[in-house]
N, C-alpha and C positions, 0 to 999 in steps of 0.2 A: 154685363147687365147690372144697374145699379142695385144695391142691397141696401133699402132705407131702410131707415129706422121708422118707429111711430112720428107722426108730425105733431106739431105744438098745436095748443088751443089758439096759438096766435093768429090773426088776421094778416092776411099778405101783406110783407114789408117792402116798400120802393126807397131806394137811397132818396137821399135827397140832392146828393151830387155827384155827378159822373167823372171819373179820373179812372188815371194810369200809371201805374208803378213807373216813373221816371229815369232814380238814379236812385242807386243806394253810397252814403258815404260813408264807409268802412276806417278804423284806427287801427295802427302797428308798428310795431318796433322796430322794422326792417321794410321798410313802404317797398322799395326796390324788389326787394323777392318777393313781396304776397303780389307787385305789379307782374314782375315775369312771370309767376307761376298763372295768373289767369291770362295773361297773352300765349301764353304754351300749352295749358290743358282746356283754356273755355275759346280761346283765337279770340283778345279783344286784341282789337288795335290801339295800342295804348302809348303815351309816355310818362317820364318821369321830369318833372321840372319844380326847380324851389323846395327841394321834401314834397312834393305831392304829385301823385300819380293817377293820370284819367283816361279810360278804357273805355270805347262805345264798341258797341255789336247791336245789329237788329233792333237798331233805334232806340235803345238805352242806353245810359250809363255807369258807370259805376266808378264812381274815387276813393282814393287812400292816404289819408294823413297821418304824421305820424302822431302816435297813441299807445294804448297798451292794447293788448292782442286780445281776442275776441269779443270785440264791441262793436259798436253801432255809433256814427257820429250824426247822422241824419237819415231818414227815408223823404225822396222827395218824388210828390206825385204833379204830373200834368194835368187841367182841367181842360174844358173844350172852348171855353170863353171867358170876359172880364165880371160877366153877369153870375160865372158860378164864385169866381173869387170872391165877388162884395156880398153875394149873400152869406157865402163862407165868416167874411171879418164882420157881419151883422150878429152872427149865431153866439162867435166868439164872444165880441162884445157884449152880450143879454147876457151870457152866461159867466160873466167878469174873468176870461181867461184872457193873461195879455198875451200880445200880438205885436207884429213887427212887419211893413214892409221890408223888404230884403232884396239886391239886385243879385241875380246868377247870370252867367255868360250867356246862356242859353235860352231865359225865359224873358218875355217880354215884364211882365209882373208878378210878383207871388210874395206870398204870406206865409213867416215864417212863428210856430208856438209849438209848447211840449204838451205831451199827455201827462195824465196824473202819474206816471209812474218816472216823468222826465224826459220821455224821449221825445226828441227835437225832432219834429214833422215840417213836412214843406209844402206848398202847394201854388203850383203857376202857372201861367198863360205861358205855352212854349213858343218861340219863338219860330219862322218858317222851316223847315228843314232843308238842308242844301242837299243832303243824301249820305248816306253812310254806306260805305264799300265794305262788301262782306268777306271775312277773311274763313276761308276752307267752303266745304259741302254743307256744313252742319248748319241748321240755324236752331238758335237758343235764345230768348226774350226773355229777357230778366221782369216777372208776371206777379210775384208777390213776397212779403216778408212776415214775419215771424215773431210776436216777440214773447217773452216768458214774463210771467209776474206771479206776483202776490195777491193781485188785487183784482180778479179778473170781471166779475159785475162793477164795481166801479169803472173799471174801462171800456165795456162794455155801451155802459150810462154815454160816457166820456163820446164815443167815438159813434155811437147810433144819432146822438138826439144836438151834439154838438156840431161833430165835423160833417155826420150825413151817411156816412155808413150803414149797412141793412145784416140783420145777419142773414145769412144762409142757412147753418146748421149749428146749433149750441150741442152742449156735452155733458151730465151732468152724472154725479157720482150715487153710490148706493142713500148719501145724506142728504139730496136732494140739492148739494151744492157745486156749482157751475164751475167746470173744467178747463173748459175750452170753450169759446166760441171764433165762428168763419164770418169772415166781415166783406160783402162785397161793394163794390162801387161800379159797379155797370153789370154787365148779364151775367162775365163769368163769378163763378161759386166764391171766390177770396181773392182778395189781392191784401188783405190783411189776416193776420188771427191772429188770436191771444192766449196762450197756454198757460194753465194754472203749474206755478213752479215756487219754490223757496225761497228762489233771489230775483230780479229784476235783470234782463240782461237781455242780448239777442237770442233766438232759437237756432232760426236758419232763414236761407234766402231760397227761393227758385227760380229757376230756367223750365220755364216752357219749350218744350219740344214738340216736333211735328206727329208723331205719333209713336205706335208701340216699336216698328223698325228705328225708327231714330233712338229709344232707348237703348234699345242692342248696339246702335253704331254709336251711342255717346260711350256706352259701358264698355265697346272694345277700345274706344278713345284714352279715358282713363287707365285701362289696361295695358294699349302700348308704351305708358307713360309712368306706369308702376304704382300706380295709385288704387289704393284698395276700394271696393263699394263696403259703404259701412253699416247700410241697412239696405234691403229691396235685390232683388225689384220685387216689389208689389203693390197693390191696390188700396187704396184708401177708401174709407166710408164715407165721410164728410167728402164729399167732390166728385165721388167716385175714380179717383187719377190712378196711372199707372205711376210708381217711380222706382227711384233707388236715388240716395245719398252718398254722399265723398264727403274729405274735410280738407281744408287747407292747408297750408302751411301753419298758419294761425289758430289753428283747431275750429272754425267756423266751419257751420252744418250749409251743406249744397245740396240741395233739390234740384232733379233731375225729372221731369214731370210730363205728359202728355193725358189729353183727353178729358183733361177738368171740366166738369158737367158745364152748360149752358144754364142758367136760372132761369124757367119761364115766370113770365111776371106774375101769374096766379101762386104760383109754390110758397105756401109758408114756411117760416122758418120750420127747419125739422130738429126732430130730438133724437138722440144717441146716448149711449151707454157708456160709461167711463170702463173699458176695457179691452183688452189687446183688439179684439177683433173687428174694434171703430175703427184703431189705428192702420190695419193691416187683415183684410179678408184671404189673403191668402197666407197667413203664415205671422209671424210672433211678429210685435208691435212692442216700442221704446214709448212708458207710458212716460212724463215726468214726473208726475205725482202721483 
């Protein structure tokens, strides 16, 4: 049962545009092993070609160029039509962020700009789907990312009134100064967030799971494969999800997740408390600030 917090004075927020965590493109030192290792502990069907390695499952993607290790080279999201792209590169424009058409293999059109913190976002018309063969029992949908900053009301700005993003649920500390906020783009709770952190960087990525038995059969998955869980399972405030977390080879944070709240369009943004037990209602929470 969800454990909310008090909700905001705010007025119910609607995105302004519907998208889908797409592809995440991942950098590293060793593309070849951080590919094997998610073709052997997540089943992508993946190869390696020219230094870069592309992995789909459950109608995602995810690639790896080489780069330094635990970073982020792109998040790229699907919209549902050409009509959300041009109001997209209308938004950009008013707001004098530049912009680039950009061609992917797989999107018919999209639009390629960083946020104020520099990460390079994406956003396209996907092209038809032929289908993607599922490899094992498990299914896992790569459902949202994660980033860490300095600056988190500015990005905040950046990504509600720019790109179209709604929050869900904000965070805010005993100084009245913003933590965290949940950013969604269609019903579910986030397919974004932004944690207030030191440095600028990624946080982590998640896999959608089918529910609380899939977390037990992802977490005996990683077990028969020697990989340790490095937080959870448990509960989050903000979404109310079940999870637990792994790390890579490259030290990158994995979210293992099910049951992420549905946002009814009435829900205002809600508010939270900057401590352990926003993170984590059943048991200790990794705050980062």
């Amino acid at each position: 049962m969800r454990n909310h917090a008090n909700d905001s004075d705010h007025s119910p927020l609607e995105p302004l545009i519907s998208a889908r965590l797409h592809e995440v493109i991942l950098t590293s030192p060793d593309v070849e092993q951080l590919g094997s290792f998610y073709e052997d502990a997540l089943g992508y069907a993946g190869d390696a070609d020219n230094g870069i390695w592309r992995g789909q499952r459950d109608g995602t993607g995810l690639m790896i160029r080489e780069g330094k290790p635990n970073s982020i080279d792109a998040a790229v999201f699907s919209v549902e039509d050409e009509g959300q792209l041009s109001a997209l590169r209308d938004r950009l424009a008013v707001a004098g962020i530049p912009w680039a058409d950009v061609a992917l293999p797989d999107m018919l059109s999209s639009v390629q700009f960083s946020d104020p913190d520099g990460n390079r976002m994406v956003f396209g018309v996907p092209a038809p789907s032929i289908g993607i063969a599922e490899r094992g029992p498990l299914s896992a949908r790569l459902q949202h990312v994660v980033y860490a900053s300095d600056q988190v009301a500015p990005m905040l700005d950046f990504y509600r009134n720019v790109v179209g993003f709604a929050p869900a649920d904000t965070v805010f500390d005993e100084s009245e100064d913003m933590t965290a906020v949940f950013l969604r783009c269609s019903d579910e709770h986030h397919s974004l967030a932004i944690f207030r952190a030191p440095r600028r960087r990624i946080d982590h990525i998640c896999y959608e799971v089918a529910d609380w038995s899939a977390i037990r059969d992802w977490a005996d998955r990683m077990a028969d494969r020697r990989i340790p869980l490095r937080w959870g399972p448990g509960r989050h405030g903000p979404g109310n999800n079940l999870f637990f977390f792994v790390n890579d080879p490259d030290g990158n944070w994995l979210e293992f997740s099910a049951e992420l709240e549905r946002v009814d369009v009435a829900r205002p943004a809600g508010r939270w408390p900057h401590e352990e037990r926003t993170l984590n209602s059943w048991g200790p929470g990794i705050l980062r600030s």
